[in-house]
C-alpha positions as CSV (number, residue, x, y, z in Angstrom):
1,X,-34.1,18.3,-61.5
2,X,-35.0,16.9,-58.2
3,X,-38.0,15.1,-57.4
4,X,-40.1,15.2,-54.5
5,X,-39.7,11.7,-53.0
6,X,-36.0,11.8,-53.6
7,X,-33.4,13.3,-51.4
8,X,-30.4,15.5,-52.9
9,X,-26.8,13.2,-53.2
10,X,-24.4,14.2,-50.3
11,X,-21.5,16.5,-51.5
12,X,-18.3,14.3,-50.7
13,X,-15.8,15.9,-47.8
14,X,-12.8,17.3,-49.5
15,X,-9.8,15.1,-49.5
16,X,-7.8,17.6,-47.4
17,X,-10.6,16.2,-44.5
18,X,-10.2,12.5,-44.9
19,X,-6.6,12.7,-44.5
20,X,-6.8,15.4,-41.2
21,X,-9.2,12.6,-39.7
22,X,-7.4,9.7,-40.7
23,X,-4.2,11.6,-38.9
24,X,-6.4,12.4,-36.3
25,X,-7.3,8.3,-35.7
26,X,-3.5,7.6,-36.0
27,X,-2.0,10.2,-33.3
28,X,-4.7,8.9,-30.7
29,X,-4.7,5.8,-31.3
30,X,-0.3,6.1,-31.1
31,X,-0.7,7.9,-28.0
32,X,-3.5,5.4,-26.2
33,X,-0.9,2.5,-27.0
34,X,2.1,4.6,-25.5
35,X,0.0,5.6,-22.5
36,X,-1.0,1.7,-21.6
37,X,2.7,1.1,-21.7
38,X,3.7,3.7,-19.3
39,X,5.5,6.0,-21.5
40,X,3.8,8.8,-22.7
41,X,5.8,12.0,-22.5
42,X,3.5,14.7,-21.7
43,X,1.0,12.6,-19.2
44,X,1.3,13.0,-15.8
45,X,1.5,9.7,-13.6
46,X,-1.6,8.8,-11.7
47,X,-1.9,10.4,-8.1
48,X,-0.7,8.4,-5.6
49,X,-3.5,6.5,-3.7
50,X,-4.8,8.1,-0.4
51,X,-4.0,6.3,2.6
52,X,-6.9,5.0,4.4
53,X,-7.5,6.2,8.2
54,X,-8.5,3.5,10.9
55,X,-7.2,5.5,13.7
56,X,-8.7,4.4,16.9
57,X,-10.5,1.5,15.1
58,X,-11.8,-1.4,17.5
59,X,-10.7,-4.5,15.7
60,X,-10.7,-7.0,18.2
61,X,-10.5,-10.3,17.4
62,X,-11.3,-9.2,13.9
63,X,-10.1,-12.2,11.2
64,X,-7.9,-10.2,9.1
65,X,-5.7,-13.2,7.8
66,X,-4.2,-12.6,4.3
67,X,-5.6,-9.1,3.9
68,X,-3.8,-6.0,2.5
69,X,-3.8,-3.3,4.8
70,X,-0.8,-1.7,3.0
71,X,-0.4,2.3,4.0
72,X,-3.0,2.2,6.3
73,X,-3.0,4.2,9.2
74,X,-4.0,2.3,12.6
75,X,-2.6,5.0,15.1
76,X,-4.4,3.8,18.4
77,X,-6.0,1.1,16.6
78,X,-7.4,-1.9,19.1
79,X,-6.5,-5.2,17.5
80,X,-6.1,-7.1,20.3
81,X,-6.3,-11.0,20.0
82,X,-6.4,-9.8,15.7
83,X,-5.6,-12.7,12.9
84,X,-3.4,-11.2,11.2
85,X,-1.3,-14.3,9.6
86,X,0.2,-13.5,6.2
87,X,-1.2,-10.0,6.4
88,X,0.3,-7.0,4.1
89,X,1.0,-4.3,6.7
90,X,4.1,-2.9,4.6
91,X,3.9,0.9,5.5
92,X,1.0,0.7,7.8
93,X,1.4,3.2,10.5
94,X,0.6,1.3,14.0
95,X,1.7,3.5,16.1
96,X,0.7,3.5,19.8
97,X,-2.0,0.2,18.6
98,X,-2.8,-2.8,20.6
99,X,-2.1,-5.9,19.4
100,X,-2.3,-7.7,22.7
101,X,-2.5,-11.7,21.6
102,X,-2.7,-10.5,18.0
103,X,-1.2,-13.5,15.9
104,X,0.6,-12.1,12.8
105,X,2.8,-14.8,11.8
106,X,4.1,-14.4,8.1
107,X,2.6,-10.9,8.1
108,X,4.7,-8.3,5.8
109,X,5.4,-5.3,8.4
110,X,8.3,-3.6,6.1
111,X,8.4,0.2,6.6
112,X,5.6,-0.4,9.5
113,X,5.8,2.1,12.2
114,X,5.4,0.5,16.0
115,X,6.5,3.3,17.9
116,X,4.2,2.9,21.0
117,X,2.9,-0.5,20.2
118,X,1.8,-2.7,22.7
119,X,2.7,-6.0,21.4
120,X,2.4,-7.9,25.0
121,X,1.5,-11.7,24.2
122,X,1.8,-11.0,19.9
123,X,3.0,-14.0,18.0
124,X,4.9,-12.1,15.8
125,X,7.1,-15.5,14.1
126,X,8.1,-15.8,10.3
127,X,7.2,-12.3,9.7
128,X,9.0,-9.5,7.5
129,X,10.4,-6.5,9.6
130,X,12.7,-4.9,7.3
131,X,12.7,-1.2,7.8
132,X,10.6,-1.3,10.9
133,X,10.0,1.7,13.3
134,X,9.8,0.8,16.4
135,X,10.9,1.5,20.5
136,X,14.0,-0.7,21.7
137,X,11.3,-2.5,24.0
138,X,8.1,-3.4,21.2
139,X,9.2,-6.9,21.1
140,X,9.9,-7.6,24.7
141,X,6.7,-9.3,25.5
142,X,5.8,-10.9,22.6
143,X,6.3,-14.5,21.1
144,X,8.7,-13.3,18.3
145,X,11.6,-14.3,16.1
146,X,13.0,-10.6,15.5
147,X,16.2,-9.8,16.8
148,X,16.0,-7.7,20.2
149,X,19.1,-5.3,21.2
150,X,21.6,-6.4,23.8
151,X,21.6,-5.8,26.9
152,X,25.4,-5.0,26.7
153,X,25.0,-2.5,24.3
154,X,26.0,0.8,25.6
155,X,23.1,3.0,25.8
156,X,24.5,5.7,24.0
157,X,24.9,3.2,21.0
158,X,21.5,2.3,21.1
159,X,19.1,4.7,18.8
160,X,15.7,5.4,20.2
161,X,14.2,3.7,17.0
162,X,15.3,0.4,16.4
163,X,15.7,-0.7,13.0
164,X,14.8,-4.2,12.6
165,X,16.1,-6.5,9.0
166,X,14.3,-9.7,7.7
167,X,13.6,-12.6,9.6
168,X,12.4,-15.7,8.6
């Protein structure tokens, strides 16, 4: 008999549902573990990250010193007279940007395009270039450490893209 003030005792879940849940609370907690490490079969890898656009940006004399601008794309981009020392540009695309008097001394250009750069004046020293795009004549004008062709190199052995490798 029930009373009034008294509420009926619970009816216990069958034991056939305590052990789906506590499986349950194993396989997730199993598969959150393997995804933090990186291997979970079955999960897709995060999208890659979109690149950002500054195309046509007016940076001049902007203090970018130590930034990473990794994958960005700067086609056009003005960052004339720029502080750019110990920047990540690895895989920026800089083509046809301005970087008159830009100083990027230690700055990380590897895969960087420069194909139309105007580098005129740069201070381009210390820097990493492995992998770099750029025309026979980007580093002409600039104060720079990176290997230029030779002028005694037949033009026929000389691609339209030079490909420049670490300097330090």
């Amino acid at each position: 008999m029930v009373m009034a003030d008294q509420a009926p005792a619970p009816t216990p879940l069958p034991w056939f549902w305590v052990i789906a849940a506590a499986i349950t609370l194993i396989s997730v907690l199993i598969a959150g573990w393997r995804f933090w490490r990186g291997g979970a079969p079955g999960i897709a890898a995060p999208a890659p990250t979109t690149m950002v656009c500054l195309d046509r940006a007016s940076l001049v004399h902007a203090r970018l010193a130590g930034a990473t601008l990794a994958d960005v794309s700067l086609r056009g981009a003005d960052l004339s007279g720029a502080e750019l020392s110990g920047t990540d540009l690895s895989g920026a695309d800089l083509r046809g940007a301005r970087l008159r008097g830009a100083v990027l001394v230690g700055a990380n250009l590897t895969g960087a395009c420069l194909l139309g750069a105007d580098l005129a004046d740069a201070v381009i020293t210390s820097a990493i270039l492995t992998d770099v795009r750029h025309d026979p004549h980007t580093f002409a004008r600039c104060i720079s450490d990176a290997p230029s062709p030779s002028p005694a190199v037949p033009a026929a052995d000389v691609p339209p893209v030079g490909v420049t490798q670490h300097v330090t």
